[in-house]
Each structure stands twice: as C-alpha cells, then as structure tokens.
N, C-alpha and C positions, 0 to 999 in steps of 0.2 A: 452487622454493625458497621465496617467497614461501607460497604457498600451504601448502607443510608446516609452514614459520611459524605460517601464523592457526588452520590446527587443531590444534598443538601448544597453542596457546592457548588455543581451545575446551575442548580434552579437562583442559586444566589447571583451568578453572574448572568442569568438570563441568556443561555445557552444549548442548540442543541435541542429546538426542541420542535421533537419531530410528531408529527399529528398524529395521532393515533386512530380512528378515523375520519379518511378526511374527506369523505361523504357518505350520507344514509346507506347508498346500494356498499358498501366496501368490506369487507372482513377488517375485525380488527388486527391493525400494525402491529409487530413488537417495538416498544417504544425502550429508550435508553434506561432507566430505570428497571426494567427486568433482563436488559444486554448488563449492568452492573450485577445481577444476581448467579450469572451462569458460573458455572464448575469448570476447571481446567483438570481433565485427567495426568498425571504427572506425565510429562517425556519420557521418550528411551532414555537421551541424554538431556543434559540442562548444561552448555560449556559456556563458558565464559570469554570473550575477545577483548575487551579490558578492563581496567581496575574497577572502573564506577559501577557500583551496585546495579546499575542499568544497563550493563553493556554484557548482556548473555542472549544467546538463543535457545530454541528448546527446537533437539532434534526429534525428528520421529521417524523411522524404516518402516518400508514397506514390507510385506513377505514378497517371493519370487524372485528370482534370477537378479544378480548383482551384473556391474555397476548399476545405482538406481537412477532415473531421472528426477531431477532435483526441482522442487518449487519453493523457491524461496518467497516467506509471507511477511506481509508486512502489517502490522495492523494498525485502525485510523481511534479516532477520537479528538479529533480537534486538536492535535498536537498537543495534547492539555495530560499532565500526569494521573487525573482524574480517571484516566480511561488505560489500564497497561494491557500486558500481553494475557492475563488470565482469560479475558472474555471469547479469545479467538480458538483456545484450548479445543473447542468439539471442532472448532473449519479444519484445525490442523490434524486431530485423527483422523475425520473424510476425507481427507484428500490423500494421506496415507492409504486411508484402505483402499481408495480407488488406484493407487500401485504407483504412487510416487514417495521419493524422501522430501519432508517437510523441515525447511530450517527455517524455522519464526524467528525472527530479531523484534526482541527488547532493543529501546535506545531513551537518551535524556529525553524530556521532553519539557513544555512548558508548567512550572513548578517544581521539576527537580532539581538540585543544586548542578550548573553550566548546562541546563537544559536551554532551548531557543539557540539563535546565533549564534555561531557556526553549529557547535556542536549537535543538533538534532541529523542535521545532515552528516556530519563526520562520522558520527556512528553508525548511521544505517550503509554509509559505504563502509566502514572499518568492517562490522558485519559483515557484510557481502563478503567482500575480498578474503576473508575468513575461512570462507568454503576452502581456498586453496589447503590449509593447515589439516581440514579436516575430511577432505573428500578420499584420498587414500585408506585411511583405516577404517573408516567407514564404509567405504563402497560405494562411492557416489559420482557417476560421469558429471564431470564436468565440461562436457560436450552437449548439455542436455541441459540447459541454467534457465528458468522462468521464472524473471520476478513478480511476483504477486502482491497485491494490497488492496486493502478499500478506503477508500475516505479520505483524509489524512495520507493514508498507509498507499493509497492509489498514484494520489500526485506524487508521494517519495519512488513510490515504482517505476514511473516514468521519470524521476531523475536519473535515477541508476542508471535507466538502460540509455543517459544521453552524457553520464560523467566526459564519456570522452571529448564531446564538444564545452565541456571548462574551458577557459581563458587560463592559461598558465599562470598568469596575476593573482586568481583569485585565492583566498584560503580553504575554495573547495576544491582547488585541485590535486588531482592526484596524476601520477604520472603512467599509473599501470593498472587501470582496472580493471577488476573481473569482469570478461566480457559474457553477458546475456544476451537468450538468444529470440526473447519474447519479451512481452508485458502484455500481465492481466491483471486490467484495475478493477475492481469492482466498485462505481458511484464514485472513481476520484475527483477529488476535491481539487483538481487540476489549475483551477483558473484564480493563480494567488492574486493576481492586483484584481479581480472582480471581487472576491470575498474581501479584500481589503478595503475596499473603496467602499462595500455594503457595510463594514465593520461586523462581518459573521462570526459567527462563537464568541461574542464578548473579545471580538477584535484581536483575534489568536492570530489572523497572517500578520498584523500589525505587530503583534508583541515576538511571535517568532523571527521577525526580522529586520528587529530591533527599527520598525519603521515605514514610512509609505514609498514607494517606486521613485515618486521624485525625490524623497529624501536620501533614499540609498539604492540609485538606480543600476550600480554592477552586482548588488546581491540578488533583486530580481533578474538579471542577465545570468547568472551560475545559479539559479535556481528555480526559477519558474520555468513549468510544463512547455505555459507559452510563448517564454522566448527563447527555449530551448527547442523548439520544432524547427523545421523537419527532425523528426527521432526513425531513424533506420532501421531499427526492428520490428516486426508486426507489434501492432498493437491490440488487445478485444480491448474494448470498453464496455462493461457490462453497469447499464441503466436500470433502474424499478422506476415502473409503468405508477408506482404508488408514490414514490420519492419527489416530490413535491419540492423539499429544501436543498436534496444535491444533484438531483440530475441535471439541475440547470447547468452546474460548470464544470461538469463532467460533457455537455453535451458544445460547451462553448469551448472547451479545448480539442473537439472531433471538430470543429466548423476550421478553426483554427490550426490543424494541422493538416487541414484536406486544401484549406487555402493556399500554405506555403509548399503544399507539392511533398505531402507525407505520401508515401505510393504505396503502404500496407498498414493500415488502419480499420476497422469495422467498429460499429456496434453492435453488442447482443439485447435486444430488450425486452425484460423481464416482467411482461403485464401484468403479475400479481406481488410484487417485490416492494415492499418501504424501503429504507434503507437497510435495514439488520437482516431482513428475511435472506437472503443474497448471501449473507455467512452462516445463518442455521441449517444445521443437515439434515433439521425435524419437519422443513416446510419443504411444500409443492414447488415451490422456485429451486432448490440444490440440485434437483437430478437435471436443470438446466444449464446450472453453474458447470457443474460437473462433464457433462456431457461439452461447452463451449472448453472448458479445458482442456480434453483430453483432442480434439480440434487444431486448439493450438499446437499443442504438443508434435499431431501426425504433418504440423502444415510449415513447421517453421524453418527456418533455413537452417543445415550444417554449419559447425561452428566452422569448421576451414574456409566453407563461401563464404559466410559472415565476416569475416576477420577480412574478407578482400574489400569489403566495402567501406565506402566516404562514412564515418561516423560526423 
C-alpha cells in the first residue's frame, strides 16, 4: 500500500521515469515502481546520529577477521522522501557478504519536515562523521572509509569525499571531517546545475536548493560535484550502458573533473545496467559492481598518505 502511495506520487509529479525498454533488441529494465516494492532484511544494528526520525543508519558486519573495512552507502531517489533507505536493504547485505561493514545513512530529504537546504547535506556528513562514535565497538577501521552511493546518493558521495574544500562561510562547513579514502558512485547524479537547468525530477536540484546557481550561487560552490572538483581521492564512476536518463551527468561530471586536473578518476561501464540493475544483487550487472569495488578497495591510498595531500 505504501509503496503504490510513493509512485502514485512519483507519476503525479512526472518524475523519474526511467524506460523500461528502451529498444526492441534490450531485456527489460527494473523500473522504479518495482525498486518501491523491494524488502529491506532488518540490520545488525539500526543507530541513530540525531533526533529527526531520519537521521539513522543501518549497520551491517561482515563475518571474518576485525577491524572491518567500512563502505559507507548512501542511497539516491531524487533527493525526494518518496524513495528511503528500505530499497537499498539487499545492496547493503551484498556488499556485507562480499567482506565489508556497511553503514547506510538515512538523512531528511525533500518532503520531510527541514528536508532540502541545508539540511539534506548536514545529515549525510553528521552520518558520516558518525562512524568515529561507532567504529570502536563495532570493529570498524577507520583507515579503510569508502563512500558509496547512487544517484541522488552518488553526487552526495562525491560531496563527502570534497567536505574539506568548503569555504569556512558556508553552513556546510564543518571543521573536521571524516576523512574517506575513495568514492563509488553508481550513475551519480553529479551534475546539479545540468539537472537544474533541465528541471529533472519535477525540479528536485531546484527545490533542494532552495533555487538556481545564479540565484544562490555559494550554495552550488559548497555543494556541487562540479565546482567542487578537483576531488583528491579516487574516484569509480560506475555508468549503465541502458541508463539513458542518468548516465548523461554522471558522464558530464567525469568530462569535468578530467578537465580541471582530477589525476584519479575512472569509469566503469556497465553494458547491461538501467539505472537500478547496478544496486540489485539478483542481475548480471553486481558481480561487476562488486568486482569494481573490491578494485577500489586493493588500489586506494593509506589514510596516512592521504591525509598528506592538498584536499
């Protein structure tokens, strides 16, 4: 019931809507209305970082040898609260079982009460930084920090791992961020003043922030992908070869950080991927995901070197 709810709402705002197939030769997509139907098996842990009903993560441990390496996920939807953290529930046991700790951040989003401006941001770093409270008892190196996301959840990824170039002005500064030591976006939605200017998802970068580039041009400065590049840590960018509606600005924030001199960047491209296949663990696309992950992981820098370099 729920879920014919949130796409009731979706299809109301004329959002999100991704082909299902989007030529005769093609298998069909998973389209968003069956991503609203998926099961979340419960967490190890569900802890909470603050008060607002939407400010929790759902941990999940690996078996094998402690400290774990940490993939912090972040998940997309159009910044829209139509889309929470239940859908991502099976990416977050995969990647568990493939031998990492999973902290998924819940955060406000658009539609929750102080969802958008600032707050969608504030929370997914409050999240982050989070880890520090909880990595000890858990068992979790924090030597070993890779933020993850798709969509939505990809360009907030590539925020994270650029927090430290904030402008001390802004109200997304923080003065001491968890440093990560990678980013893997899957299909991020990276490129805020392109979907702005398109007016995508019923004009979600517009409403998240609180307005267009030239109307509040230091909020796209402390928050977009693209004026926040060069971004110092590697980066994957993982495209679907099917993704027709977001690989485009996923592919115009790789043009755009290869231009201003990003020196660890890639794409991985997923030729049989729409957008959702790329987070189920049931298709031909995850032992690819999976496989670029664990990549990242063997290739990224020590957080000691890391921590020497220009953020």
């Amino acid at each position: 019931m729920m879920a014919r709810l949130k796409q009731a709402i979706i299809v109301a705002l004329g959002i999100l809507l991704i082909p299902v197939c989007p030529n005769s030769g093609s298998a069909q997509l998973i389209g968003s209305d069956e991503v609203l139907e998926w099961q979340s098996p419960s967490p190890d842990h569900r802890i909470s970082y603050g008060p607002a009903p939407q400010q929790f993560g759902n941990l999940r441990l690996p078996t094998g040898a402690s400290p774990h390496p940490i993939v912090v996920f972040i998940h997309g939807g159009c910044w829209l609260s139509a889309f929470d953290i239940q859908h991502v529930g099976q990416t977050e046991v995969a990647i568990a079982k493939a031998g990492y700790a999973v902290w998924s951040i819940e955060y406000r989003r658009l539609g929750d009460e102080g969802g958008g401006w600032p707050s969608t941001y504030l929370d997914v770093g409050q999240g982050i930084d989070h880890l520090r409270e909880i990595a000890e008892p858990h068992k979790l190196d924090l030597s070993q920090v890779v933020v993850a996301g798709h969509s939505a959840g990809g360009a907030l990824a590539l925020w994270t791992a650029a927090r430290g170039k904030v402008n001390n002005q802004s109200v997304l500064y923080t003065p001491d961020p968890l440093p990560v030591q990678a980013v893997f976006a899957l299909a991020p939605a990276a490129d805020l003043e392109g979907l702005e200017e398109r007016g995508s998802c019923g004009n979600a970068v517009g409403r998240l922030m609180g307005g267009t580039p030239v109307e509040h041009p230091e909020r796209y400065r402390a928050a977009s992908p693209m004026q926040l590049a060069p971004i110092s840590v590697p980066q994957t960018l993982l495209i679907g070869g099917q993704d027709f509606v977001w690989a485009p600005p996923g592919r115009s924030y790789y043009h755009r950080a290869i231009t201003v001199g990003t020196q660890d960047v890639r794409i991985v491209d997923l030729p049989d991927s729409g957008h959702f296949e790329m987070v189920s663990p049931s298709t031909t696309t995850w032992p690819l995901v999976i496989s670029a992950l664990k990549e990242t992981f063997e290739s990224m820098t020590p957080l000691g070197e890391w921590d020497k370099q220009v953020r």
